[in-house]
N, C-alpha and C positions, 0 to 999 in steps of 0.2 A: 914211695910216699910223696905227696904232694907238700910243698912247701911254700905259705901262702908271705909273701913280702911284705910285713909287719911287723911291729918290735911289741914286745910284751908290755904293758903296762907298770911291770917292777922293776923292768930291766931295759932302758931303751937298747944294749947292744944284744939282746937275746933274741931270738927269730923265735916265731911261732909258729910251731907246724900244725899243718890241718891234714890229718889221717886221708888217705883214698877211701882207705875202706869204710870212712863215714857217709861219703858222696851217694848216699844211695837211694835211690825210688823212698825205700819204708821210711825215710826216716825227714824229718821235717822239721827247721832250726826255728829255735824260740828266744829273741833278745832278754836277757834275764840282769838284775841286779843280784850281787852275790849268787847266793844258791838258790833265788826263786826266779820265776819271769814275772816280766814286768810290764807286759802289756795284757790288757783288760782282753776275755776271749780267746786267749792263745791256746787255749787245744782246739777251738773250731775254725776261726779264721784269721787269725791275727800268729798266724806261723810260716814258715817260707820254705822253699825250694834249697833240699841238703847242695848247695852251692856255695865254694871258696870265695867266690867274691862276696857274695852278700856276708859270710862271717867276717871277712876281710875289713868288710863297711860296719858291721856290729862292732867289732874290737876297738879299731879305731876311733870309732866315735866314743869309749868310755867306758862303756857295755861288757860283762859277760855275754856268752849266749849259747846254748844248750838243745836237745834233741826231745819231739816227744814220736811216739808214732803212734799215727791214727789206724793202721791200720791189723796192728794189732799183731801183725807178724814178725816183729823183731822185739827183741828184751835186751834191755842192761840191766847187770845184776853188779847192786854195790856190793860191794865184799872187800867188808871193813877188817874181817879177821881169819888166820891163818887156814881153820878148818874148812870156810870153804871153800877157797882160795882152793887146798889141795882137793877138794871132794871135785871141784870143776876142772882141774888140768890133770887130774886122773880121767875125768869124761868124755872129754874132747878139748884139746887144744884148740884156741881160739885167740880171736884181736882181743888184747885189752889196753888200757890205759890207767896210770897214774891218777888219783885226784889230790888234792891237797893235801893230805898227810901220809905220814912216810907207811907204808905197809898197806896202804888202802888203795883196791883197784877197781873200773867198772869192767866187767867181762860182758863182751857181745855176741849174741844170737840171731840169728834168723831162724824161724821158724817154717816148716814147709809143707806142715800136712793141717793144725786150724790155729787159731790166733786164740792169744791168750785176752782175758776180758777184765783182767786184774791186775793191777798192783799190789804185788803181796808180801807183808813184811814178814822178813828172817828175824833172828835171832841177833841178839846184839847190835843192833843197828844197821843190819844189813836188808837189802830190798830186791825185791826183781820190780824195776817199773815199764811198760809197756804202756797200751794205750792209756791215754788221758795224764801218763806219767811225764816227769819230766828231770834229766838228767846233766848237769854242768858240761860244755864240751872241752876240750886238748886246746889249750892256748890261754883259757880263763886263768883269771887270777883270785884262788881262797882269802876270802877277805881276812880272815882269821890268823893263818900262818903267812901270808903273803907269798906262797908258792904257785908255784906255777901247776896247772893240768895238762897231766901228758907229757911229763919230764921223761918219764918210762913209757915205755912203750913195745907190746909186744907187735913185732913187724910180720903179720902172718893174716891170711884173708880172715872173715868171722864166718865160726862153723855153722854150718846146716843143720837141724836139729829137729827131730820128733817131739811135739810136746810134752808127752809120758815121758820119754825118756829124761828129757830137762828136769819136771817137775819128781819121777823117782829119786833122781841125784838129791835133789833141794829138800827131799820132804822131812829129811831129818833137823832138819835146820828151818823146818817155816815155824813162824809166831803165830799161837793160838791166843785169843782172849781171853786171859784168866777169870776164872768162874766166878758167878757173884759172891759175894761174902758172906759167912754164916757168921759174921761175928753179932752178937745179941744186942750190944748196945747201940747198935745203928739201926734207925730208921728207916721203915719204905724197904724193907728187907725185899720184897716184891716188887716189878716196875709198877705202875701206875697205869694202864690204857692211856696211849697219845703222850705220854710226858718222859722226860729222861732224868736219869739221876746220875752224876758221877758214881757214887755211892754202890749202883746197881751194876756199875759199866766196869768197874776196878774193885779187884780183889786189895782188902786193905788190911785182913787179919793181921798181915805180918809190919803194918806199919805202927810206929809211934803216933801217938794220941796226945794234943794237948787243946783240949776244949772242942772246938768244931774242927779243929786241922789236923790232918795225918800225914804223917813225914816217911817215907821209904826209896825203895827203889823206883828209877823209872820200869815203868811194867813192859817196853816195847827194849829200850837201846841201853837198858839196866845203868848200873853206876857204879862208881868203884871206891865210892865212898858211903853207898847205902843209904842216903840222905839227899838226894839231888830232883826229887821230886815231891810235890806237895797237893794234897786235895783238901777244900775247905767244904764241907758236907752241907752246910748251913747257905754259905752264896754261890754254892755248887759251878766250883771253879777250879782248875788246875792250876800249878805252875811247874814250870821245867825250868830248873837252875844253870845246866849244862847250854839246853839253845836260848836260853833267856827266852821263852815264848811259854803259852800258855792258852786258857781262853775257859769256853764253858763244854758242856756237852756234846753240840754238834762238830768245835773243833776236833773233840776228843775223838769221835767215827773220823776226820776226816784223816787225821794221822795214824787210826788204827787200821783204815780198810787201806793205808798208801795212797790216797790223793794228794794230801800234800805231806813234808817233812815234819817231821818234830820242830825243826829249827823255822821255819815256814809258817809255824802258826803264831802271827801277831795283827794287832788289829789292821781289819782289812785284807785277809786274807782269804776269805770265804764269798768270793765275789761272782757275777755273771755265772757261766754255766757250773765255773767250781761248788758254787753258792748249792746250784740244784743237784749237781752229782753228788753234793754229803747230803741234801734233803732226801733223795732218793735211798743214799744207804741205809740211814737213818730208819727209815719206812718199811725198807725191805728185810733190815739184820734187827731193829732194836726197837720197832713195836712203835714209833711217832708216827702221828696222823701228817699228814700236812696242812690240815686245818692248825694244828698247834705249834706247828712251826713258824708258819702265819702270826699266829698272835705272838710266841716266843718271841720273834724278832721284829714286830711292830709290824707287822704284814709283809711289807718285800725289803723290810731292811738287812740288808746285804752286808753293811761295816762290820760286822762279827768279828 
């Protein structure tokens, strides 16, 4: 393992290590605040060469900084909870690493026969992200618990892997969009041609009702108190209690198809190409023009 000469940001006597088996071609570092990146365009061009000294130069100057791959052949899969944790090292033993809370790792892939073309959320908050995705690297510090990434570490290359065979293991465990709501006293039961509704996008039978707002579960990384996410059907807006983020409909595709995190959706998060990769989901899974996304956000307003 490579060992880069840097103290951690919570611990100046703590070294940081930088994996070998991150150093690689597929994979391409993204300077990031907390758990997002933080520079404008970072999956097209504003990301750099998987090299120890440029992370070395990100850390130090402040900075988290994180992996995305463009090129579609490599995956980290967050895996926040036990089941898949075993369903992956029953698969194939692989590199993994720690993130910021205790039981939670990313496990890494390479892929060798086609590239995967999604970010696709699991179950309970767990992700496989790939291209256009982007993932905290080994040495960052969780703003949250103040721990370090990559405290653990499994010291073994990262496995080679068949797509099928990846995505067989996973499928028990991927997050489907829960179906529209039959409940009657909601409005716009139907989408609309060109327009979006919360409403239409999240199943809310099962939530509490008080006027325009319904209170339940989050629908992607659930809750454990049943009550930590919110939809106001009237200013057709969400909120998430747990990452304190939120927003309108198009944030809603952008954390449902894995662009960006739950925790990730605050304003100004739906920027440059991310802007048009939700306008494209959007288009492609949930029936918006882009002429109406156009007008939705003022023509090319992007602050969302």
């Amino acid at each position: 393992m490579l060992t880069a000469n840097i103290t951690s940001k919570c611990n100046s006597t703590e070294p940081i290590n930088v994996p070998a088996q991150l150093m690689d071609t597929h994979l391409r570092v993204v300077k990031a605040l907390g758990k997002a990146p933080c520079e404008r365009e970072w999956q097209m061009r504003n990301n750099y060469r998987a090299d120890r000294d440029i992370i070395r130069s990100i850390l130090k100057s402040g900075y988290n900084y994180g992996f995305t791959c463009a090129s579609g052949l490599a995956c980290f899969i967050d895996a926040d909870f036990k089941e898949i944790q075993d369903a992956l090292d029953h698969f194939t033993l692989t590199f993994r690493y720690s993130s910021g809370r205790l039981g939670h790792y990313q496990y890494v892939y390479f892929i060798d026969d086609e590239p995967l073309h999604e970010n696709i959320p699991l179950v309970q908050g767990a992700y496989v992200k790939t291209k256009g995705g982007f993932v905290v690297g080994p040495g960052s510090i969780h703003l949250e618990t103040g721990r370090t990434y990559g405290l653990e570490i499994r010291d073994i290359p990262i496995a080679i892997v068949k797509k099928a065979d990846l995505m067989k293991v996973l499928q028990p465990f991927r997050k489907r969009l829960q179906p529209k709501s039959t409940n009657k006293a909601q409005p716009h039961q139907q989408p609309v041609l060109g327009t979006l509704r919360l409403e239409d996008m999240i199943n809310l039978s099962g939530f509490r009702q008080s006027g325009s707002r319904f209170q339940g579960s989050h629908p992607i990384h659930g809750s454990e108190s049943g009550t930590n996410f919110t939809v106001d059907v009237v200013n057709n807006q969400w909120h998430c209690f747990r990452c304190d983020s939120g927003g309108g409909p198009l944030q809603w595709v952008a954390v449902c198809e894995g662009i960006i995190d739950c925790s990730q959706s605050v304003p100004g998060a739906l920027r440059g190409m991310v802007f048009w990769e939700v306008v494209a989901a959007a288009h492609n899974h949930y029936a918006l023009t882009y002429e109406k996304a156009a007008e939705i956000l003022g023509g090319r307003n992007e602050q969302q």
